[in-house]
DSSP file (Angstrom, degrees, kcal/mol; ACC not computed):
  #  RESIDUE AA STRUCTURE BP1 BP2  ACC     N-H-->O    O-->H-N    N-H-->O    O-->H-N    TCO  KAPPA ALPHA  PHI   PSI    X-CA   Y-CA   Z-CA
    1    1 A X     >        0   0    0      0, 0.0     4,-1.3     0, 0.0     3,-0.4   0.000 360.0 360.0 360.0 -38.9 -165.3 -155.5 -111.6
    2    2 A X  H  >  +     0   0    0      1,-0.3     4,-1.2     2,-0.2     3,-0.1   0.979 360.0  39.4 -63.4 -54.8 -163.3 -158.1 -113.7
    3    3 A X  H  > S+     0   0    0      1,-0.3     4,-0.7     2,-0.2    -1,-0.3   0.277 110.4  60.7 -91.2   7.1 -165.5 -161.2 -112.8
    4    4 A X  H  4 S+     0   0    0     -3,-0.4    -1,-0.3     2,-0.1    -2,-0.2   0.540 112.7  34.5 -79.7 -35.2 -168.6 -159.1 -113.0
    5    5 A X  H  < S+     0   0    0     -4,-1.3    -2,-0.2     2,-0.2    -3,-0.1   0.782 115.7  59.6 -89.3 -14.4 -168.0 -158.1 -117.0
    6    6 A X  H >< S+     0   0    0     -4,-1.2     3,-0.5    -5,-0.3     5,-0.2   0.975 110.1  40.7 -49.0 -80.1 -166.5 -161.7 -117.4
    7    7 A X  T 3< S+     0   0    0     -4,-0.7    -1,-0.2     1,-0.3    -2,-0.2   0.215 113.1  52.3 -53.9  14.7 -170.1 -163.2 -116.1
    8    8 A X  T 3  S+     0   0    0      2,-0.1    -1,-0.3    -4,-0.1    -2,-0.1   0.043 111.0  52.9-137.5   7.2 -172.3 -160.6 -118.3
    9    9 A X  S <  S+     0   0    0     -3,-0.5    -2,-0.2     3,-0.1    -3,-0.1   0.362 113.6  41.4-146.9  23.8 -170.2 -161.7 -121.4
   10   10 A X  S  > S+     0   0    0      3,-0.1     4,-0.9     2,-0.1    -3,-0.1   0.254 108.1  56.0 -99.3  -2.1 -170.9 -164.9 -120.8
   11   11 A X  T  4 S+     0   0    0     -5,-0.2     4,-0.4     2,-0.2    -2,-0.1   0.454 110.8  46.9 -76.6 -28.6 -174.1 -164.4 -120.0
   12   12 A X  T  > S+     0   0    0      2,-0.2     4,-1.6     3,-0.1     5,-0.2   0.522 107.8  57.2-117.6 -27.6 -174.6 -162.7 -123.4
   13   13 A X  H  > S+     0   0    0      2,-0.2     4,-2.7     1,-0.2    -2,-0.2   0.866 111.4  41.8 -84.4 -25.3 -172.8 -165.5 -125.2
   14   14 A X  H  X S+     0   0    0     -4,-0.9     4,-1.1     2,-0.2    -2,-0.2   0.890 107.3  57.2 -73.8 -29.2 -175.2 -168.0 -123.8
   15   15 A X  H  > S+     0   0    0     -4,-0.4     4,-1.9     1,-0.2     3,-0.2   0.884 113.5  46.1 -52.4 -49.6 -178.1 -165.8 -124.4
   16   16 A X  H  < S+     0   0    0     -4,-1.6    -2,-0.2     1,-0.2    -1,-0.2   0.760 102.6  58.9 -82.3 -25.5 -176.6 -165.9 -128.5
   17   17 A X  H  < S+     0   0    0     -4,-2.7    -1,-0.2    -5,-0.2    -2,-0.2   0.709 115.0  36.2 -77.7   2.0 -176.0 -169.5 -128.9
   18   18 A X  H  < S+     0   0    0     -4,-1.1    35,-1.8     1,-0.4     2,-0.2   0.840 118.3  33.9-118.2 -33.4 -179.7 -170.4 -128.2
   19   19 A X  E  <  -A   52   0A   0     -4,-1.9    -1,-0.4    33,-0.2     2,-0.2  -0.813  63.8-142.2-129.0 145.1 -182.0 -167.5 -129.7
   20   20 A X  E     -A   51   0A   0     31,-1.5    31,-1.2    -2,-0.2     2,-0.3  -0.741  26.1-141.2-100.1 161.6 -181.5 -165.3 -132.9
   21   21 A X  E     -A   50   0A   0     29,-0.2    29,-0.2    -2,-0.2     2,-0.1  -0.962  21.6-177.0-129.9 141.3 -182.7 -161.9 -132.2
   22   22 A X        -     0   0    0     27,-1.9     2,-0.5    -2,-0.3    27,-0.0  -0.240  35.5-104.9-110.0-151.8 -184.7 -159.7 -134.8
   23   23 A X        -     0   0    0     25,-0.2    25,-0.3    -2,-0.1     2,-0.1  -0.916  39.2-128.2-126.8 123.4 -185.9 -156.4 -134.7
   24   24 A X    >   -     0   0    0     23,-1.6     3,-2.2    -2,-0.5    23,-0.3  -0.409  27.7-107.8-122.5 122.7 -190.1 -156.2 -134.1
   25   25 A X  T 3  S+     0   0    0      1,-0.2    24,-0.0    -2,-0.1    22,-0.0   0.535 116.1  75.3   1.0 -61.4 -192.3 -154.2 -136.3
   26   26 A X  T 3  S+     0   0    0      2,-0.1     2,-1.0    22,-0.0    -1,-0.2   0.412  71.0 100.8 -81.4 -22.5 -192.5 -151.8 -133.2
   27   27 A X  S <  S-     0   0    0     -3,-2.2     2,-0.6    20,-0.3    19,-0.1  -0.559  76.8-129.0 -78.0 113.6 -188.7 -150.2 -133.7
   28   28 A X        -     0   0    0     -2,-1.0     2,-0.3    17,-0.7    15,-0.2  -0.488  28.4-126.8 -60.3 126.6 -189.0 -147.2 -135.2
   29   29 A X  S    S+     0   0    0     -2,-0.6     2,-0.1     1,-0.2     3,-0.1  -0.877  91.5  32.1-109.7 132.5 -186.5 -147.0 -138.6
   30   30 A X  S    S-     0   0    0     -2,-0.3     2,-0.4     1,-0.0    -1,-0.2   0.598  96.5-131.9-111.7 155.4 -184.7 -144.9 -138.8
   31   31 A X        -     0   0    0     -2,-0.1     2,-0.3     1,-0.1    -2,-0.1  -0.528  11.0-160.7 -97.7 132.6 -183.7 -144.1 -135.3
   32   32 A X        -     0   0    0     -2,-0.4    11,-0.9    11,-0.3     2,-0.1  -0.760  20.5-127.7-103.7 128.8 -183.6 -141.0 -133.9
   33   33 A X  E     -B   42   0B   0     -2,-0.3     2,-0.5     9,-0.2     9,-0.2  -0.397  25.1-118.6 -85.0 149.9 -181.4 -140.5 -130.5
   34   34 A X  E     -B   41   0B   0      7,-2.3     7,-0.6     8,-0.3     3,-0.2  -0.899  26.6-157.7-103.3 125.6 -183.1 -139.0 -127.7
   35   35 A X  S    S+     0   0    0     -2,-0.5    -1,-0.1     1,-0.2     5,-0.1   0.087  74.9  54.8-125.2   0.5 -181.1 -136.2 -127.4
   36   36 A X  S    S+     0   0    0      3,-0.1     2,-0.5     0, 0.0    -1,-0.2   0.405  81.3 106.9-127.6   9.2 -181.7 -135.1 -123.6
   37   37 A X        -     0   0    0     -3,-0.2     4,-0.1     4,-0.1    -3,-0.0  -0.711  68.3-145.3 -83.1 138.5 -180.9 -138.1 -122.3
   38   38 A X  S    S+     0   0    0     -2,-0.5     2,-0.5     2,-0.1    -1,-0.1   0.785  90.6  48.4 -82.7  -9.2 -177.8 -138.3 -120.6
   39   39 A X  S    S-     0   0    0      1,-0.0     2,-0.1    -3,-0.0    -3,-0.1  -0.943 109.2 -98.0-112.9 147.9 -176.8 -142.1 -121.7
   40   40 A X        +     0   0    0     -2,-0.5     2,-0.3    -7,-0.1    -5,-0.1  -0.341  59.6 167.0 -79.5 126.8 -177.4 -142.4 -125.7
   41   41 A X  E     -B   34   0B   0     -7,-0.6    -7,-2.3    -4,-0.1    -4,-0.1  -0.910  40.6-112.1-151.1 160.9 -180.9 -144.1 -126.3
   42   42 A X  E     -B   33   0B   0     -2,-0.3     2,-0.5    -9,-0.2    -8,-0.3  -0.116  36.6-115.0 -87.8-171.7 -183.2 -144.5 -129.2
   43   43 A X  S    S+     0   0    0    -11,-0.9   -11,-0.3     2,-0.2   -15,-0.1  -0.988 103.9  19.5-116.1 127.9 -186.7 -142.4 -128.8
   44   44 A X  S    S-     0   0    0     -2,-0.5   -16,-0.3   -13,-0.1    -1,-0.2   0.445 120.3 -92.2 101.9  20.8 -189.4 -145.3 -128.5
   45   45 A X        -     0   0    0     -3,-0.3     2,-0.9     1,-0.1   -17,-0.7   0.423  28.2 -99.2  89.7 119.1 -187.3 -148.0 -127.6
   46   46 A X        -     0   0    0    -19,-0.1     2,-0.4    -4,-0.1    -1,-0.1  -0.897  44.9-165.5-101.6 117.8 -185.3 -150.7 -129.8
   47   47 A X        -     0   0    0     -2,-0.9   -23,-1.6   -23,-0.3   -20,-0.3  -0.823   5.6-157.2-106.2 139.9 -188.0 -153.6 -129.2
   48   48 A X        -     0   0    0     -2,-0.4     2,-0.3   -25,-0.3   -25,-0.2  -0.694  15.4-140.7-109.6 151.8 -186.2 -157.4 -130.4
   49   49 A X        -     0   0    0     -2,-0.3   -27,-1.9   -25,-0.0     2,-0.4  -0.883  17.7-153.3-107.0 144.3 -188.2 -160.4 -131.4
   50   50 A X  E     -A   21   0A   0     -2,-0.3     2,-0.3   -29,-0.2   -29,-0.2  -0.870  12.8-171.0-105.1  97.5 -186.0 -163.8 -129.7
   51   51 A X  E     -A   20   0A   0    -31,-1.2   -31,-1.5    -2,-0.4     2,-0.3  -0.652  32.8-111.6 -82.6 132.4 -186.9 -167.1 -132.0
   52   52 A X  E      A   19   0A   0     -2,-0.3   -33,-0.2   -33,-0.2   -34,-0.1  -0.569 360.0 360.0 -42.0 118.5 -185.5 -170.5 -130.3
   53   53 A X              0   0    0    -35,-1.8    -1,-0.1    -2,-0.3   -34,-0.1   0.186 360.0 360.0 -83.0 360.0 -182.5 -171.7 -132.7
């Protein structure tokens, strides 16, 4: 469990030293939580643009 959250937060750190991430036209503002879902989600999706740094 330890060396799984290790590798997924390093995974995420490589993921940030090469791309900035934005938020795409396509995210609805302001976001409303889907409220019958049992893990907390947006309704439509937070969709990211990644640009190459």
């Amino acid at each position: 469990m330890r060396f799984g959250l290790m590798q997924s937060k390093v995974g995420l750190t490589a993921l940030l030293r090469k791309y900035r991430f934005t938020v795409n036209n396509k995210t609805k503002e302001p976001l409303k939580m889907n409220v019958k879902s049992f893990i907390l989600t947006a309704e439509g999706g937070i969709w990211l643009d990644a640009h190459e740094i």
